[in-house]
C-alpha angles and dihedrals in degrees: 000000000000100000087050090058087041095053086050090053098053097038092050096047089049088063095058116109138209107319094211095049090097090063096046122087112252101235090053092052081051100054094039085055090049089053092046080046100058100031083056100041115002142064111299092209087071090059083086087066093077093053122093116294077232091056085033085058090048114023116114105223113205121246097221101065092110079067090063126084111184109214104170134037118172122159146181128251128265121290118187118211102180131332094291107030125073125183125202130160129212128194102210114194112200140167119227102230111220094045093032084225121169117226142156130212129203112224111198105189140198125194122197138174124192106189105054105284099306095111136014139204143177117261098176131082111272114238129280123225111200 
């Protein structure tokens, strides 16, 4: 019998989900969702894409990010700094291709939205993998 309450337990506590979510705007848990998306399964070049029009215009992408496979994404969860600004940090672990080398990188984000919540971006530098 023990072990059956135990399995619930622990069945029903992995479904729960962020407990900060509630306090987050919706259309900042999306997009954060759509970044952890595309650093996990899509193509890191288009990271630059949730950044600022402004940072879009002038970023230098690098041109070895095909050389890059992302096998690890864990973050914290959301902190909020003001009404328009959100902070998070993820810890991506990655392996460089051609010299199967294992490395990690830190992503400090910034979220920020200028027009009241209705869209986000990234204002702060997307992560380098050397």
């Amino acid at each position: 019998m023990r072990i059956a309450v135990l399995v619930c337990f622990l069945l029903l506590s992995g479904c729960q989900s962020n407990p900060f979510r509630d306090d987050v705007p919706p259309k900042l848990f999306n997009q954060m969702q759509s970044y952890e998306d595309t650093v996990r399964w899509g193509e890191l070049q288009n990271l630059y894409l949730f950044t600022s029009p402004e940072a879009v215009k002038s970023a230098k992408i690098p041109e070895d990010l095909d050389n890059v496979r992302v096998t690890g994404y864990e973050s914290s969860p959301l902190r909020q700094i003001d009404e328009t600004r959100w902070a998070v940090t993820a810890v991506i672990d990655y392996v460089l291709i051609d010299r199967q080398v294992v490395r990690q990188a830190v992503d400090n984000q910034v979220w920020v939205s200028d027009d009241g919540g209705k869209s986000w971006f990234l204002d702060s530098p997307v992560p380098q993998f050397r």
